[in-house]
MDAnalysis code that builds the backbone (N, CA, C; Angstrom):
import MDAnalysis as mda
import numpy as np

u = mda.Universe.empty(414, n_residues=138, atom_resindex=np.repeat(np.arange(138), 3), trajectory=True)
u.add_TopologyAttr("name", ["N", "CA", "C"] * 138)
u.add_TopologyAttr("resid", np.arange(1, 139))
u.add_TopologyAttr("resname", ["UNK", "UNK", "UNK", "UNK", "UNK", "UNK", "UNK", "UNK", "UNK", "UNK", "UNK", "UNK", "UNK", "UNK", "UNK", "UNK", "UNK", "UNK", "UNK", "UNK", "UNK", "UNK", "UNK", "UNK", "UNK", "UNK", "UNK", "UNK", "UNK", "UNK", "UNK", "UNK", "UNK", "UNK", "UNK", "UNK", "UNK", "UNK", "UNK", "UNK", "UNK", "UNK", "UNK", "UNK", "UNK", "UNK", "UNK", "UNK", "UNK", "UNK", "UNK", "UNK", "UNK", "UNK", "UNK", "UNK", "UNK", "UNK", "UNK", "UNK", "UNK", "UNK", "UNK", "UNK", "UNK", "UNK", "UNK", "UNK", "UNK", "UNK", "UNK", "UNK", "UNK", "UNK", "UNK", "UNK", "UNK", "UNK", "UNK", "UNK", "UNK", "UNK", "UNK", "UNK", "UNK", "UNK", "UNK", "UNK", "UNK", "UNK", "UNK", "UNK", "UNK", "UNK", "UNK", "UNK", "UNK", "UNK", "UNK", "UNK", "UNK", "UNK", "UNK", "UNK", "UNK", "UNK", "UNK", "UNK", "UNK", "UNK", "UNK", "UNK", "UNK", "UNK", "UNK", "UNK", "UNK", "UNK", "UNK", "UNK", "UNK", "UNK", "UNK", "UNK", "UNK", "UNK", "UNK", "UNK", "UNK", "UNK", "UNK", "UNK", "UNK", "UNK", "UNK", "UNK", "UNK", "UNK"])
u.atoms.positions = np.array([
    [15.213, -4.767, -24.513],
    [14.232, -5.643, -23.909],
    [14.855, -7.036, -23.771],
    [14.920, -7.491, -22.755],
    [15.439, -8.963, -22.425],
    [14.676, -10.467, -22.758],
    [14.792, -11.113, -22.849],
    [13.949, -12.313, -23.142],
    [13.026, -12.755, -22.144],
    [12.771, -12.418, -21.056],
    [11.787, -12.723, -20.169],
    [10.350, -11.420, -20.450],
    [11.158, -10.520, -20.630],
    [10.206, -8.847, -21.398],
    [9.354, -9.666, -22.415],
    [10.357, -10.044, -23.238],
    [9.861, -10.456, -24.823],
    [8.532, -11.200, -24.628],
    [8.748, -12.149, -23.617],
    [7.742, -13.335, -23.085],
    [6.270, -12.327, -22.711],
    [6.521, -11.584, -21.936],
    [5.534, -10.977, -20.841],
    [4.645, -9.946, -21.729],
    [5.292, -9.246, -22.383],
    [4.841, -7.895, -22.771],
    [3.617, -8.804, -24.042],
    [4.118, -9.635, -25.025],
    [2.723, -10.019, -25.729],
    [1.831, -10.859, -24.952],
    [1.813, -11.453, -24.032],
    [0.949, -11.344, -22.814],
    [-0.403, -10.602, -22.229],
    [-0.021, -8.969, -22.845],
    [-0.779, -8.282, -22.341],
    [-0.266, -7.474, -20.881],
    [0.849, -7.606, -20.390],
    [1.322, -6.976, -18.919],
    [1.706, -5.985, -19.275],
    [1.222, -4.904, -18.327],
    [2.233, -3.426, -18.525],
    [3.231, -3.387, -17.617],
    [4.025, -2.429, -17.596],
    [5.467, -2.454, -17.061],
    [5.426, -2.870, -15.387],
    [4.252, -2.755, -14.849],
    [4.390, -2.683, -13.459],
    [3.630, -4.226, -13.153],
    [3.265, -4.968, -13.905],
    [2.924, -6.201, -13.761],
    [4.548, -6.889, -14.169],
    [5.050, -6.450, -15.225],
    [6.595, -7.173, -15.445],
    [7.112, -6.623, -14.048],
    [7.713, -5.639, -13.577],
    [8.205, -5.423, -12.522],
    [7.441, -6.187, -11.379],
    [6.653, -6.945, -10.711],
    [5.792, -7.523, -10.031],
    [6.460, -9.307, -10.598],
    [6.244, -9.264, -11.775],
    [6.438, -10.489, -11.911],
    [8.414, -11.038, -11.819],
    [8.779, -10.009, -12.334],
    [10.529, -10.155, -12.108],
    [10.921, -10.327, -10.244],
    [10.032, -9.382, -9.372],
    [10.422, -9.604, -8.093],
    [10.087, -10.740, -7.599],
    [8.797, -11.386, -8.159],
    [8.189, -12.597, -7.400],
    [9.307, -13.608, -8.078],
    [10.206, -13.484, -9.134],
    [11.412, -14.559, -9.564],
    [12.288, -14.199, -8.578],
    [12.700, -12.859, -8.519],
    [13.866, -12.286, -7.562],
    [13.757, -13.293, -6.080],
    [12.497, -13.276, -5.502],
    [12.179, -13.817, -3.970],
    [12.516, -14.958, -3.980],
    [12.025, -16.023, -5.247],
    [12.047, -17.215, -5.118],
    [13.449, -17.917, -5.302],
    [14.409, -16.813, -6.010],
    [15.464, -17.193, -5.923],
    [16.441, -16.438, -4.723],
    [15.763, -15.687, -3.948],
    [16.188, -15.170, -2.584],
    [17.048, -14.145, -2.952],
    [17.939, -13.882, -4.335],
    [18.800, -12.396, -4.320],
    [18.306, -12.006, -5.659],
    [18.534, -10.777, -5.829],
    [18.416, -9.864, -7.134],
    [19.355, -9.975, -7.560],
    [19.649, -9.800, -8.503],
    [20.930, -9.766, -9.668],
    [21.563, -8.165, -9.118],
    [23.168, -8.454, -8.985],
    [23.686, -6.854, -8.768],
    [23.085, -6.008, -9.819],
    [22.791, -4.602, -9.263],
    [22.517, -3.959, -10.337],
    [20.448, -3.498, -10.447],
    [20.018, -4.483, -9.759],
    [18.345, -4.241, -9.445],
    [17.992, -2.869, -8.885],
    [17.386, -1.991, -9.389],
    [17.158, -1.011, -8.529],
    [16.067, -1.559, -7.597],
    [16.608, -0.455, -6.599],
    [16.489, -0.595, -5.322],
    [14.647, -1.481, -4.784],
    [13.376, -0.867, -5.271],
    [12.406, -0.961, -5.139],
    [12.020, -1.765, -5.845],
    [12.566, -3.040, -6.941],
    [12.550, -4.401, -6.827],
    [12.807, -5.450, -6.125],
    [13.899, -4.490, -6.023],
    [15.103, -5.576, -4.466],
    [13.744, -5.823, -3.237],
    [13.465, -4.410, -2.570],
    [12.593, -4.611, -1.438],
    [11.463, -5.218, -1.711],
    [11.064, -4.924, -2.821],
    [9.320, -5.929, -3.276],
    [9.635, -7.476, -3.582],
    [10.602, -7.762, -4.269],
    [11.061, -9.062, -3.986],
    [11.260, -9.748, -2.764],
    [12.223, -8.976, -1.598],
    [12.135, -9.523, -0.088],
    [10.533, -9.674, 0.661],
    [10.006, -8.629, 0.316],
    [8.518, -8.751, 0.477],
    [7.614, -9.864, -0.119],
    [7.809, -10.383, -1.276],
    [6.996, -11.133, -1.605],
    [7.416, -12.746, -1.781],
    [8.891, -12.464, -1.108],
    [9.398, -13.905, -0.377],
    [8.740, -14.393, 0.780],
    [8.600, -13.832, 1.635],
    [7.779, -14.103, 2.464],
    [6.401, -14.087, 2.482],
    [5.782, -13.310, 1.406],
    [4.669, -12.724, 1.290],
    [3.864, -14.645, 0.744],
    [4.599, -14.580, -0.344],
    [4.272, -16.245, -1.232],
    [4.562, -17.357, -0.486],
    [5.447, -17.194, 0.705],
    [5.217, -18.726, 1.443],
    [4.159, -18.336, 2.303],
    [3.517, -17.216, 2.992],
    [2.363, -17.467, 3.825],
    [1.566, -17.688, 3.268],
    [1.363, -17.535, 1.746],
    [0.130, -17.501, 0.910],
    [0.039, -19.249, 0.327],
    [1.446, -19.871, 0.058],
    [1.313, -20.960, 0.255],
    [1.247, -21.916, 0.761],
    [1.406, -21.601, 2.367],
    [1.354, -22.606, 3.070],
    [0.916, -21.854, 4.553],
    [0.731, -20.608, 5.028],
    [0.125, -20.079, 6.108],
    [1.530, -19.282, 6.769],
    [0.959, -18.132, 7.618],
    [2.066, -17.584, 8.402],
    [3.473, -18.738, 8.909],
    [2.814, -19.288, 9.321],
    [3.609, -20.525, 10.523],
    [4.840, -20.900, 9.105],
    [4.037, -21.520, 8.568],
    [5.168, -21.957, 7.818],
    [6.056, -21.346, 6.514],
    [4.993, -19.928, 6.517],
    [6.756, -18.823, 6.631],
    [7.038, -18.185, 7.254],
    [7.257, -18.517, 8.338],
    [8.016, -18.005, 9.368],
    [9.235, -19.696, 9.130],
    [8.480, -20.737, 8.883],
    [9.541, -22.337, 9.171],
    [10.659, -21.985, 8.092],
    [10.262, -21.375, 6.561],
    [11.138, -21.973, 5.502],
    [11.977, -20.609, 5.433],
    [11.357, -19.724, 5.879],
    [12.861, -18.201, 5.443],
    [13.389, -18.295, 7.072],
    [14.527, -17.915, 6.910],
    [15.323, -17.677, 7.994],
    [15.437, -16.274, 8.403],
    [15.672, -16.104, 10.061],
    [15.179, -14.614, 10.333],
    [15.834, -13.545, 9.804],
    [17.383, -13.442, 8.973],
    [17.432, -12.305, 8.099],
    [16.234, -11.824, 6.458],
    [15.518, -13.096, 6.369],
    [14.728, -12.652, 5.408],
    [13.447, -12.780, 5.904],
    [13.244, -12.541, 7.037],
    [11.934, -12.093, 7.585],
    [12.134, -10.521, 7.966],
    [13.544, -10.118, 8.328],
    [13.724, -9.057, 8.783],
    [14.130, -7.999, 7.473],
    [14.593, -8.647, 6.903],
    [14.360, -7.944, 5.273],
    [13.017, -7.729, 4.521],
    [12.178, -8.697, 4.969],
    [10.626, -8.798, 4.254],
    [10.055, -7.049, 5.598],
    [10.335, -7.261, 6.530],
    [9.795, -6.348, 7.574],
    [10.004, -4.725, 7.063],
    [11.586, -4.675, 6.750],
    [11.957, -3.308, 6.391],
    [11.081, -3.262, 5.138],
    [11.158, -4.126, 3.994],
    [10.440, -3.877, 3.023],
    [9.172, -3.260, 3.232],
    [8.504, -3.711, 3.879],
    [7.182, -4.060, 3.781],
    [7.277, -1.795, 4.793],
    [7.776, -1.522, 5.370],
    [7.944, 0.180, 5.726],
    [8.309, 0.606, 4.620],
    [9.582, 0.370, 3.755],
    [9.548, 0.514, 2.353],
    [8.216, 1.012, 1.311],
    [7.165, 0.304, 1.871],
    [6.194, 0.245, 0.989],
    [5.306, 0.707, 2.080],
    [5.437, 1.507, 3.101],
    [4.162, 2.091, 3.779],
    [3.296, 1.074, 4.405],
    [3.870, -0.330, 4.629],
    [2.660, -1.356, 4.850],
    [3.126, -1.011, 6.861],
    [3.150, -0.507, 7.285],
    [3.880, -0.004, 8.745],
    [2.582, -1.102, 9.633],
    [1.589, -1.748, 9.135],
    [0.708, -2.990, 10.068],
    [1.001, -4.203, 9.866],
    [2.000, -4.212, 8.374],
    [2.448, -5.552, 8.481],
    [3.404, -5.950, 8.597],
    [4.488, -4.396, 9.058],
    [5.825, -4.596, 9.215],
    [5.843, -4.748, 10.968],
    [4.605, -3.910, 11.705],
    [4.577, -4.811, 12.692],
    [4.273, -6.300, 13.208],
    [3.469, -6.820, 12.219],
    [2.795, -8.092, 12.637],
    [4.196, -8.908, 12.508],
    [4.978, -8.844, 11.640],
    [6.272, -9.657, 11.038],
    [7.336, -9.414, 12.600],
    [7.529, -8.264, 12.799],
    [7.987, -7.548, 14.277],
    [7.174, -8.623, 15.295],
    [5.719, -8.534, 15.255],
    [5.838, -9.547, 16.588],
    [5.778, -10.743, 16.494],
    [6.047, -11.616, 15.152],
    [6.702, -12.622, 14.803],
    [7.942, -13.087, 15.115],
    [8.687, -12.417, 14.449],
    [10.535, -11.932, 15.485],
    [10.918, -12.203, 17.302],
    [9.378, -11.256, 17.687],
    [9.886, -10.632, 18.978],
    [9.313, -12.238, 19.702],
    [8.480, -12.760, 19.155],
    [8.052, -13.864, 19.993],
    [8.652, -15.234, 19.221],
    [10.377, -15.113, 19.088],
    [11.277, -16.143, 18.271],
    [10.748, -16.851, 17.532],
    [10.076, -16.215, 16.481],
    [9.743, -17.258, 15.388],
    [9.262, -18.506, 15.562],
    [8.348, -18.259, 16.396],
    [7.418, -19.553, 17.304],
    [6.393, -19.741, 16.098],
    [6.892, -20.847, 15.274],
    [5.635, -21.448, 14.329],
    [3.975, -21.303, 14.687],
    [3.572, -21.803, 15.903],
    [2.323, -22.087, 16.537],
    [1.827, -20.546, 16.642],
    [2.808, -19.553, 17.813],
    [2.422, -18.242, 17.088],
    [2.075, -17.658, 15.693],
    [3.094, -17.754, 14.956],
    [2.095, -17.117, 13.433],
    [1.372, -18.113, 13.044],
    [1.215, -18.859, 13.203],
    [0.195, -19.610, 12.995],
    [-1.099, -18.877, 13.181],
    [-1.110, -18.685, 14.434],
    [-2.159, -18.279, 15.169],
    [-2.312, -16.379, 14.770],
    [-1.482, -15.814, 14.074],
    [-1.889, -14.586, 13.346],
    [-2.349, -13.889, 12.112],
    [-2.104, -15.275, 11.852],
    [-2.511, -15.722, 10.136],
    [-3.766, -14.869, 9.583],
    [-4.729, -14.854, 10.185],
    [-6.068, -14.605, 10.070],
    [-5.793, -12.992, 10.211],
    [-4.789, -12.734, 11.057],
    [-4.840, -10.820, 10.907],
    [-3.733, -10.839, 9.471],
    [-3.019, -11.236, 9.513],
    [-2.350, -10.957, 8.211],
    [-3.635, -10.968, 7.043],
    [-4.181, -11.806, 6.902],
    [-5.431, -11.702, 5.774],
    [-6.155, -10.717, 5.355],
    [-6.552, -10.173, 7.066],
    [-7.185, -8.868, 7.533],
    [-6.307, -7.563, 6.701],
    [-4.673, -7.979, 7.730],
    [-4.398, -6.438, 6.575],
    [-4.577, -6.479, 5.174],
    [-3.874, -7.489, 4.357],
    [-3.888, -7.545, 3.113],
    [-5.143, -6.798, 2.637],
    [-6.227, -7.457, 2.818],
    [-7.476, -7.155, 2.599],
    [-7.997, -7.976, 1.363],
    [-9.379, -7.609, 0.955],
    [-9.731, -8.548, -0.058],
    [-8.337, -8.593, -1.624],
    [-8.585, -9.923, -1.775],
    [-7.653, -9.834, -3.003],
    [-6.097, -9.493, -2.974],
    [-5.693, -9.325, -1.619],
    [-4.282, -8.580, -1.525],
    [-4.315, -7.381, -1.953],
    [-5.515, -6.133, -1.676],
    [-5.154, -5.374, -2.503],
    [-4.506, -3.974, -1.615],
    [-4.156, -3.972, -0.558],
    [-3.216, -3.340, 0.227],
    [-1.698, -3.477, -0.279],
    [-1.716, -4.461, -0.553],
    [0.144, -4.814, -0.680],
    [0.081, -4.339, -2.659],
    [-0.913, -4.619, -3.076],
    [-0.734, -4.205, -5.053],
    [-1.055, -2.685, -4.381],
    [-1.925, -1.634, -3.718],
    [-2.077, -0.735, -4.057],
    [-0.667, -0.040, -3.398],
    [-0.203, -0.468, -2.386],
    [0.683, 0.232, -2.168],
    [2.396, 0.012, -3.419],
    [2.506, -0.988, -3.774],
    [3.449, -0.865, -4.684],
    [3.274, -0.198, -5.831],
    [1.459, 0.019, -6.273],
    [1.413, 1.144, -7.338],
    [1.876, 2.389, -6.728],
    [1.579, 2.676, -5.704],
    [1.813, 4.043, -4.745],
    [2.759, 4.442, -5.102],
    [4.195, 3.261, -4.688],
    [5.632, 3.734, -4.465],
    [6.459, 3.753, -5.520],
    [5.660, 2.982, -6.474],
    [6.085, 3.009, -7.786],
    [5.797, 4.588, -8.752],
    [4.740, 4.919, -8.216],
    [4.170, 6.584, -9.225],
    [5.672, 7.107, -8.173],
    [5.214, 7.355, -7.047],
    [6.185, 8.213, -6.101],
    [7.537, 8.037, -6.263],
    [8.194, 7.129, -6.712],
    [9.648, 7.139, -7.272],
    [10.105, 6.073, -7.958],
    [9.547, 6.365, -8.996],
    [9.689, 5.531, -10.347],
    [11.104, 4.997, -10.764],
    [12.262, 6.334, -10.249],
    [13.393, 5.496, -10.479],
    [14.201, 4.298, -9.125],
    [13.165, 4.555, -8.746],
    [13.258, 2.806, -7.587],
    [12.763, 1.549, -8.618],
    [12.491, 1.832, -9.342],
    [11.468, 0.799, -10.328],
    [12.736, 0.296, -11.752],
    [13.342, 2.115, -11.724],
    [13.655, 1.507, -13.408],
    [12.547, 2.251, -14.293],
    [12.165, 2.796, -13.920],
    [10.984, 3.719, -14.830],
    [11.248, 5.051, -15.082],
    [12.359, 5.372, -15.043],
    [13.102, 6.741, -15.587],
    [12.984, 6.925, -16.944],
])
């Protein structure tokens, strides 16, 4: 158990809230440590982008990641079965990362998520039961 574990686990988090919380470090520092299995790596690219729309609106993440980590957040986000928000990110892309555009899609991104974000948590429980050693849960 590593010292960030040590922190989390008397907390009260079970393994898939630590895995959740290690990717949202992974994003913010933009790479995983060599060695991440795989289905941190992609939930981390996902929730790089995922945490600047949430902090500041589509538009302005689409301004602060650059288009290989929008296009990494995109594959992720098929990764994880989200295939409505890997298009919305797609016609983000296709219409050059025009701020004023996602701006203006913001309100469907909300839509997919759904209340609470709970599209994007239920599907990482999903992919997490379905192949656990993407996780590290072997």
């Amino acid at each position: 158990m590593d010292e960030v574990e040590e922190m989390w686990r008397p907390a009260g988090l079970d393994e898939l809230h630590i895995i959740w919380n290690r990717a949202v470090d992974y994003g913010v520092d933009g790479e995983a440590p060599e060695g991440t299995p795989r289905g941190i790596v992609q939930l981390s690219y996902l929730l790089r982008v995922y945490n600047s729309a949430m902090g500041g609106g589509l538009g302005f993440a689409v301004e602060v990641n650059e288009p290989f980590r929008l296009k990494r957040a995109m594959d992720a986000m098929r990764y994880f079965g989200l295939m409505d928000l890997a298009e919305l990110v797609a016609d983000l892309i296709e219409h050059d990362l025009d701020t004023e555009h996602a701006g203006s899609r913001h309100d469907d991104l909300e839509i997919l998520l759904g209340p609470q974000d709970e599209a994007l948590t239920r599907a990482f429980r999903v992919k997490a039961a379905e192949r656990p050693a993407d996780f590290g849960l072997d």
